[in-house]
C-alpha positions in Angstrom: 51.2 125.0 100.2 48.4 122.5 100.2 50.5 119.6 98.5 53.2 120.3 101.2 50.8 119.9 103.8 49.4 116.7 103.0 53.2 115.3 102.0 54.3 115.7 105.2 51.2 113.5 106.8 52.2 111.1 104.1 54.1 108.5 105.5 57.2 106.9 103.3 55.2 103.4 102.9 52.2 105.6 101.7 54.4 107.4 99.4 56.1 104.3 97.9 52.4 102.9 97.1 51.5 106.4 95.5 54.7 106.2 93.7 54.2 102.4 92.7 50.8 102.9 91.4 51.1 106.2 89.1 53.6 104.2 87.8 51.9 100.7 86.9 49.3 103.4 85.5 51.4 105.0 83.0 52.5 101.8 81.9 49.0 100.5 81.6 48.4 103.7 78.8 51.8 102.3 77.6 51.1 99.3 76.5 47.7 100.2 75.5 49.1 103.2 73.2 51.8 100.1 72.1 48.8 97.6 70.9 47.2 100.4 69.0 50.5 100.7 66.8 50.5 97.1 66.5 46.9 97.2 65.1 48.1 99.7 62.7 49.9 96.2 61.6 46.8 94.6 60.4 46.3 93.0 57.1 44.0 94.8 54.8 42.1 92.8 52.0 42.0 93.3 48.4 38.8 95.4 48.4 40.4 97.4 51.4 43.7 97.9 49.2 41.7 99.2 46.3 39.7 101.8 48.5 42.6 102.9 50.6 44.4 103.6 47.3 42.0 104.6 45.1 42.6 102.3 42.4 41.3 99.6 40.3 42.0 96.0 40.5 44.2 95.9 37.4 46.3 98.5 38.8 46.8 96.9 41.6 47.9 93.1 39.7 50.3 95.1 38.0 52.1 96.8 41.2 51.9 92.8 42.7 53.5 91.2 39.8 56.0 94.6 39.8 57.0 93.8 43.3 55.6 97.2 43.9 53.3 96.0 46.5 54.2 92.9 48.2 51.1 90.5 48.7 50.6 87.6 51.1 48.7 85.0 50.6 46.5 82.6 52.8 43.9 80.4 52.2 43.5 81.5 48.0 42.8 85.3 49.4 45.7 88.2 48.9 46.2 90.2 52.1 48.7 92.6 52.1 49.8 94.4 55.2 49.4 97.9 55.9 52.6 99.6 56.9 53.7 98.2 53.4 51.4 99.7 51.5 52.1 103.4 52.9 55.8 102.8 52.5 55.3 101.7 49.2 54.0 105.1 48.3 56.3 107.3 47.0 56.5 111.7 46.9 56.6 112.9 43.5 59.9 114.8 42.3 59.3 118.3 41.3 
């Protein structure tokens, strides 16, 4: 009843503003949501690698020369990028 009420004291100006701005709102939390995936883009590091695995560094110069993981590299450091790496894992077959 209320939101009835105070729609019809809305005029249609008003209502186009309202309209405009929970609008440019949601695509505010959007993009925001949008850069957080991006972030999930980051390069790790080496030591990062070895945590996030669980593995030592030998292991992981074999899976690089392999091609299991692919490594990039930049200024003599490895980085390799995340997403990668998780694809790169793969389910064991019962």
């Amino acid at each position: 009843m209320n939101n009835s009420i105070i729609l019809q004291n809305v005029s249609p100006e008003r209502l186009t503003e309202l309209i405009k701005d929970g609008v440019k709102s949601l695509l505010e939390d959007f993009k925001k949501e949008s850069n957080n995936q991006t972030a999930k883009e980051d390069l790790m590091t080496r030591e990062q690698v070895l945590e996030l695995l669980q593995i030592n560094p030998t292991t992981l110069w074999h899976w690089q020369n392999s091609k299991k993981i692919i490594v990039y590299k930049f200024a003599n450091k490895n980085y390799y990028k995340r997403s990668e790496i998780l694809e790169s894992l793969q389910p064991l077959k019962k």
